[in-house]
DSSP file (Angstrom, degrees, kcal/mol; ACC not computed):
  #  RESIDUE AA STRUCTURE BP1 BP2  ACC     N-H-->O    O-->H-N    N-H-->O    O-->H-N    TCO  KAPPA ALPHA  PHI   PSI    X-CA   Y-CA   Z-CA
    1    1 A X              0   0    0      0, 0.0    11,-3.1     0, 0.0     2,-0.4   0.000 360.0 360.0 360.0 150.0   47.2   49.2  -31.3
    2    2 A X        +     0   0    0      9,-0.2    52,-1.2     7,-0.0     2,-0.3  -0.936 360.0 174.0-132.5 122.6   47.7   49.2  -35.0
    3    3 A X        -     0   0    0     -2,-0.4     7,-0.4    50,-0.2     2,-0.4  -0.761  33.5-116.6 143.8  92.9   45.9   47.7  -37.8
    4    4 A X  E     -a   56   0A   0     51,-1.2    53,-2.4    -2,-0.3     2,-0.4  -0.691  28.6-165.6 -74.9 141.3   46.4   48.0  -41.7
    5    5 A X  E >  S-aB  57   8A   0      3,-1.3     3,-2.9    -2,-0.4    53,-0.2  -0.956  72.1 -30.1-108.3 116.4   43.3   49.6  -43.1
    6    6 A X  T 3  S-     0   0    0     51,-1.4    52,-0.1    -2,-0.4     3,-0.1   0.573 130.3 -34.7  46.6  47.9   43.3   49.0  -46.6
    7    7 A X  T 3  S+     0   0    0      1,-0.3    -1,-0.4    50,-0.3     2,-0.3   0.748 120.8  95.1  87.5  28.9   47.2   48.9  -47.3
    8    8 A X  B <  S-B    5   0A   0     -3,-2.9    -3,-1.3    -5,-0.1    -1,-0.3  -0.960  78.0-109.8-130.3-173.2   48.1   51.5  -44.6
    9    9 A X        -     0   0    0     -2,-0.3     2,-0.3    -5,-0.2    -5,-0.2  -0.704  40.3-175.8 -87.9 162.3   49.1   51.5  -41.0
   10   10 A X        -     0   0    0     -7,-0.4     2,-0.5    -2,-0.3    -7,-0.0  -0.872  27.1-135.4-127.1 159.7   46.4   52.7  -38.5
   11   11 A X        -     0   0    0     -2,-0.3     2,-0.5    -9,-0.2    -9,-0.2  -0.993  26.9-153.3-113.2 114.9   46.3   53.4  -35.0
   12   12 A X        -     0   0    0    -11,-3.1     2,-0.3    -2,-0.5     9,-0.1  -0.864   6.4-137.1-101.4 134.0   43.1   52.0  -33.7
   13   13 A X        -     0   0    0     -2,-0.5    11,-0.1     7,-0.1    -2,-0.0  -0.839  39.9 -72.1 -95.7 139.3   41.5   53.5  -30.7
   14   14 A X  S    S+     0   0    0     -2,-0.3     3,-0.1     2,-0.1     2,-0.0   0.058 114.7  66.4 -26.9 166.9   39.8   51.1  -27.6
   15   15 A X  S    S-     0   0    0     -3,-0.1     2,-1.1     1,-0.0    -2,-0.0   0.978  82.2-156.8 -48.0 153.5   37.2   49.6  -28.0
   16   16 A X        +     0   0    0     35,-0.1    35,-2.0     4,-0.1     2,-0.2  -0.723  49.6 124.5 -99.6  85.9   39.3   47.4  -30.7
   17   17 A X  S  > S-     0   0    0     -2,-1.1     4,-1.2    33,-0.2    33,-0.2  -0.872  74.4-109.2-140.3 173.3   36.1   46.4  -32.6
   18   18 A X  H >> S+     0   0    0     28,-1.7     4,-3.5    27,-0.4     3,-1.0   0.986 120.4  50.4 -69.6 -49.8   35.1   46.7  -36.4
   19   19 A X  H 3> S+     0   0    0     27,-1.7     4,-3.5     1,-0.3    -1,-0.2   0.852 100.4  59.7 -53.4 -44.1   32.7   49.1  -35.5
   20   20 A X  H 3> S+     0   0    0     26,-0.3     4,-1.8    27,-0.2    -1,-0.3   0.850 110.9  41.4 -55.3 -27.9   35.0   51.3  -33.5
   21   21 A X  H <X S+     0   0    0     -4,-1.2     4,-2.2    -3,-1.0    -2,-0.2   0.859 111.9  59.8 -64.5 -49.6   37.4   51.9  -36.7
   22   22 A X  H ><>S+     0   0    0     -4,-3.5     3,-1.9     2,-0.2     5,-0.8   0.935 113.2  37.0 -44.9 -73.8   34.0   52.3  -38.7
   23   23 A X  H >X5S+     0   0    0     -4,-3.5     3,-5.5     1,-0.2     4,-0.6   0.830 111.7  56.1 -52.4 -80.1   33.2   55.3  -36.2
   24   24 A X  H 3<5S+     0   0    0     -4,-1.8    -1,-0.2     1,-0.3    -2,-0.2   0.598 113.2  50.1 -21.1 -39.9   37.0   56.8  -35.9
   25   25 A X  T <<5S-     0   0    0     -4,-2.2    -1,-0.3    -3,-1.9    -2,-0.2   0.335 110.6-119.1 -77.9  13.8   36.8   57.1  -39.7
   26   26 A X  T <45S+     0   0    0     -3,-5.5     3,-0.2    -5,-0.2    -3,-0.2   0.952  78.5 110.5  70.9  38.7   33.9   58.6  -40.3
   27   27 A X     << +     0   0    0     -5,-0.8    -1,-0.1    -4,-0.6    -2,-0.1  -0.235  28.3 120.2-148.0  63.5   32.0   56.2  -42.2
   28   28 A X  S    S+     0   0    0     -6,-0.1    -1,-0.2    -5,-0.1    -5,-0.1   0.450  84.4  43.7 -75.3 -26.4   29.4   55.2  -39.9
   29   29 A X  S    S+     0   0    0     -3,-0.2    -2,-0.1     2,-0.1    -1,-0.0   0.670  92.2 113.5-107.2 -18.9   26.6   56.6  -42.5
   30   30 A X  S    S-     0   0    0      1,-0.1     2,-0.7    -4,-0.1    -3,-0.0  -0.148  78.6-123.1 -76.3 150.3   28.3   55.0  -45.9
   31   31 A X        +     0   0    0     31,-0.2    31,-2.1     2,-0.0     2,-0.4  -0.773  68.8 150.7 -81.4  96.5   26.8   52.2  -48.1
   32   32 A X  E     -C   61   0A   0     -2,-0.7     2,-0.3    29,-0.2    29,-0.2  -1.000  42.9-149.3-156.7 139.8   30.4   50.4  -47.1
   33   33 A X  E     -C   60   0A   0     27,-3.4    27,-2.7    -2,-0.4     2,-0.3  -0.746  17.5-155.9-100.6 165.9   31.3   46.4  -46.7
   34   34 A X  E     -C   59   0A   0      7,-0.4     7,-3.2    -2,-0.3     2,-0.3  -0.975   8.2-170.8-149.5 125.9   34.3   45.5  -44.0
   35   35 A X  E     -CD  58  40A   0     23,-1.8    23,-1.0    -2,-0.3     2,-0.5  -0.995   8.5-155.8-134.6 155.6   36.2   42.5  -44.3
   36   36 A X  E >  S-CD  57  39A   0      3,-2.4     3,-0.8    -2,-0.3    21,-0.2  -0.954  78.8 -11.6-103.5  80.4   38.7   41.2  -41.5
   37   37 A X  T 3  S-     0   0    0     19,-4.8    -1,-0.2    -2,-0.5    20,-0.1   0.970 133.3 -49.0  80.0  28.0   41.6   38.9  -42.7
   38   38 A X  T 3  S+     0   0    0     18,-0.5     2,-0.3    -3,-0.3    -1,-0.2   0.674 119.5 125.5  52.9  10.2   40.0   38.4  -46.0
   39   39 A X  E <   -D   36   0A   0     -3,-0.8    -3,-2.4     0, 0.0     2,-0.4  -0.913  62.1-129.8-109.4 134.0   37.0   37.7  -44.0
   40   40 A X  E     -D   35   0A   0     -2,-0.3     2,-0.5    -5,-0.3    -5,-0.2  -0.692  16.8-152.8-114.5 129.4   33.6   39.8  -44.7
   41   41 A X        -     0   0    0     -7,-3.2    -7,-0.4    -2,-0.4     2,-0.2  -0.820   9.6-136.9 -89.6 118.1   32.5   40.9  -41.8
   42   42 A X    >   -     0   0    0     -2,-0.5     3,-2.4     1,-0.1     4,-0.2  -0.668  24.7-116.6-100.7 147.5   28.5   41.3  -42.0
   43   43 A X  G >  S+     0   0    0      1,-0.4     3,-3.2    -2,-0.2     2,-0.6   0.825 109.3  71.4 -19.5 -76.9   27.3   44.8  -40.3
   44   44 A X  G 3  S+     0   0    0      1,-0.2    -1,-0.4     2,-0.1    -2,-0.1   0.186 100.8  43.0 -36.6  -6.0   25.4   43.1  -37.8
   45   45 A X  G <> S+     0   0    0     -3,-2.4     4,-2.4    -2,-0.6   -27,-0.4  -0.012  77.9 105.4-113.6  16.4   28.6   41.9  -36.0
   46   46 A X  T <4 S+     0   0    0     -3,-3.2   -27,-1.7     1,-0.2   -28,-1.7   0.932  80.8  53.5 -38.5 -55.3   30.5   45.2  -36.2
   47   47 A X  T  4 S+     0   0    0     -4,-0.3    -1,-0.2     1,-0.2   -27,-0.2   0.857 117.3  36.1 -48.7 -52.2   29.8   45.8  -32.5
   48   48 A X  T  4 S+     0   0    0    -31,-0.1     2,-2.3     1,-0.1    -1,-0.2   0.566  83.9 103.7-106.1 -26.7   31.2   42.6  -31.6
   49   49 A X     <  -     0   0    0     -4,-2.4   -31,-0.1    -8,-0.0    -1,-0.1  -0.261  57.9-149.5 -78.1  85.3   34.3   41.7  -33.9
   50   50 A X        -     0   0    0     -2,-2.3     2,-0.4   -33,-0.2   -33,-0.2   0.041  14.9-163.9 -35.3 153.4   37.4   42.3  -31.9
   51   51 A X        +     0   0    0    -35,-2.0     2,-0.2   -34,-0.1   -35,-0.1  -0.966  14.9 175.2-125.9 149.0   40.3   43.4  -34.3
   52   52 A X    >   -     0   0    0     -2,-0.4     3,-1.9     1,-0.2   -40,-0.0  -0.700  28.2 -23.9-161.1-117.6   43.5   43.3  -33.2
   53   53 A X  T 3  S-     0   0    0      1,-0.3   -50,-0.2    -2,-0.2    -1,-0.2  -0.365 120.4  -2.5 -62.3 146.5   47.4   43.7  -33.9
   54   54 A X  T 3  S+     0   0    0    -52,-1.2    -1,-0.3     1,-0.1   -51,-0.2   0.761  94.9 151.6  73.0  21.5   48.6   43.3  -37.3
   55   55 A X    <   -     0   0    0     -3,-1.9   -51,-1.2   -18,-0.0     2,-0.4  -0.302  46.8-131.4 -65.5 172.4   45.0   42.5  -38.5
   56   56 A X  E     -a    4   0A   0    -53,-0.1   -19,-4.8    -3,-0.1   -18,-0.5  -0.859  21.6-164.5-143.0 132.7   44.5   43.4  -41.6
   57   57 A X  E     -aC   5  36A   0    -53,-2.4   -51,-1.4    -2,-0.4     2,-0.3  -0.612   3.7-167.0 -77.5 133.4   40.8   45.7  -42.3
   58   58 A X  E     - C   0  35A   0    -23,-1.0   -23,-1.8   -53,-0.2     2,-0.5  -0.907   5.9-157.2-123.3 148.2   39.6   46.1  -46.1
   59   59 A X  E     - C   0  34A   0     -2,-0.3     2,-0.4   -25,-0.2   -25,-0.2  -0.998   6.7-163.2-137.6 122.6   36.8   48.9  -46.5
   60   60 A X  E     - C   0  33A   0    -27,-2.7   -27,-3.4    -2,-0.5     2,-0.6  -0.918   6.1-151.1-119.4 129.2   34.8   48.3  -49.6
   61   61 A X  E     - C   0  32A   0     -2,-0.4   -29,-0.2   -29,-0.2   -27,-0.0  -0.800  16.6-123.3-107.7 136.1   33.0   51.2  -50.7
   62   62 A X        -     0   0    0    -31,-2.1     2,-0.2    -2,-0.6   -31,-0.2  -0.368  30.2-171.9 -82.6 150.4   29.5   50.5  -52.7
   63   63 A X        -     0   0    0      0, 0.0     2,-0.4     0, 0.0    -1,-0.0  -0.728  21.0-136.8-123.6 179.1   29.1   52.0  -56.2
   64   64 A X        +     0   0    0     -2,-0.2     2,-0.3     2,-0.0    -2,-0.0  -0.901  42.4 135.0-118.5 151.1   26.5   52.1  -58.2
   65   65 A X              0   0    0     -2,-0.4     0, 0.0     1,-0.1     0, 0.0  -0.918 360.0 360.0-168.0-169.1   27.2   51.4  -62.0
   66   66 A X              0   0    0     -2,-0.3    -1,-0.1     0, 0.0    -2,-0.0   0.160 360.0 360.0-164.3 360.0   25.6   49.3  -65.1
């Protein structure tokens, strides 16, 4: 199934959930927000948020600054 991830195409592997993309990219450990659809997806329903075709994934990465 494929997905854009933050303006590119992806191929997301089953499960099709936020959390599965989290893991497949490697960023399972990262200080990092996910939104869905222009929709912010909160951690706590990673597990659970089906994605599917032609969704479109944003990965916001947190910085630190002043």
């Amino acid at each position: 199934m494929n997905i854009l991830c933050n303006g590119e195409q992806l191929t997301v592997l089953p499960p099709h959930t936020v959390a599965s993309v989290i893991d497949q990219l490697n960023l399972n450990n990262q200080p990092i927000a996910v939104a869905v659809n222009q929709e912010v997806i909160a951690r706590s329903n990673w597990l659970s948020h089906q994605l599917y075709a032609g969704d479109t994934l944003d990965i916001f990465q947190a910085t630190l600054g002043g």
